[in-house]
C-alpha positions in Angstrom: 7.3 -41.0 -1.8 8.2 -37.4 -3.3 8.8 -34.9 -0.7 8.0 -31.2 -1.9 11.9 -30.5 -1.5 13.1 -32.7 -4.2 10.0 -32.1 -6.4 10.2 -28.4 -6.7 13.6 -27.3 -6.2 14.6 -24.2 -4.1 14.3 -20.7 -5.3 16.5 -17.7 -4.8 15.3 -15.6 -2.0 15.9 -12.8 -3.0 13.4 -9.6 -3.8 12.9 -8.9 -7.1 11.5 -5.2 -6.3 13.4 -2.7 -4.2 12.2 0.3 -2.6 13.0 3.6 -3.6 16.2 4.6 -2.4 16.6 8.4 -1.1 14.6 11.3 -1.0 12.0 9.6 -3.2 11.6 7.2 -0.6 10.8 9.7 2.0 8.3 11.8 -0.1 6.3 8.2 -1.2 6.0 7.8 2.1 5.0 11.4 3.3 2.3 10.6 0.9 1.5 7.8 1.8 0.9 8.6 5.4 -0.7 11.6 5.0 -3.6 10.0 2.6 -3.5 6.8 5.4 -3.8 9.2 8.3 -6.0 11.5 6.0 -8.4 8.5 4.7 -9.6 8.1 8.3 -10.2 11.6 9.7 -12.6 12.1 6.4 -13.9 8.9 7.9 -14.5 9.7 11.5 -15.8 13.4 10.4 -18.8 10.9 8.1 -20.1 10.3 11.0 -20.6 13.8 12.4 -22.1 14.7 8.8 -23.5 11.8 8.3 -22.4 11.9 4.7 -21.6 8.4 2.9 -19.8 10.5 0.0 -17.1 11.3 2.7 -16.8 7.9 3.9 -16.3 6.6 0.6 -13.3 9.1 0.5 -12.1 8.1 3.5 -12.2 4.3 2.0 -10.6 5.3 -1.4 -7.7 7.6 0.2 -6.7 5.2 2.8 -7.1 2.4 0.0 -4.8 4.2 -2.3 -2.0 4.4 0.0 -1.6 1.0 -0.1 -1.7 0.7 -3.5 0.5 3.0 -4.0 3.6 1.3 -2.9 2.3 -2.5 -2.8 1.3 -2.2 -6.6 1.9 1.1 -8.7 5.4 1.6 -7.6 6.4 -2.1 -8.0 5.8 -1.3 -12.1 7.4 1.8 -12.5 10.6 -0.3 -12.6 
């Protein structure tokens, strides 16, 4: 009998993206949080409007600022 250990063997653990180091750091995530933070007051004010168009903002802006540093920034390297 195989055991997974000695059929795949081990990888390196380490990352092979780092974050931004600095000031660039700090302004990614200034953005970040302000479109995450931003995403859901357009949200919650949807309701008071009843307006799906600023919803579907509220969807896309909080979307993006996960994709922002989950999977643009990750290629920039």
């Amino acid at each position: 009998m195989t055991y997974p250990d000695e059929q795949y063997p081990a990888r390196e653990l380490t990352p092979e993206y780092s974050a931004p180091a600095g000031a660039l750091g700090v302004v990614i995530f200034v953005i970040c949080l302000a479109l995450f933070v931003g995403g859901f007051y357009l949200m919650a004010v949807s309701f008071d409007s009843d307006s799906a168009l600023l919803f579907v903002g509220g969807l896309v802006a909080s979307s993006l600022a996960f994709l922002i540093p989950l999977e643009l920034l990750p290629r920039l390297d």
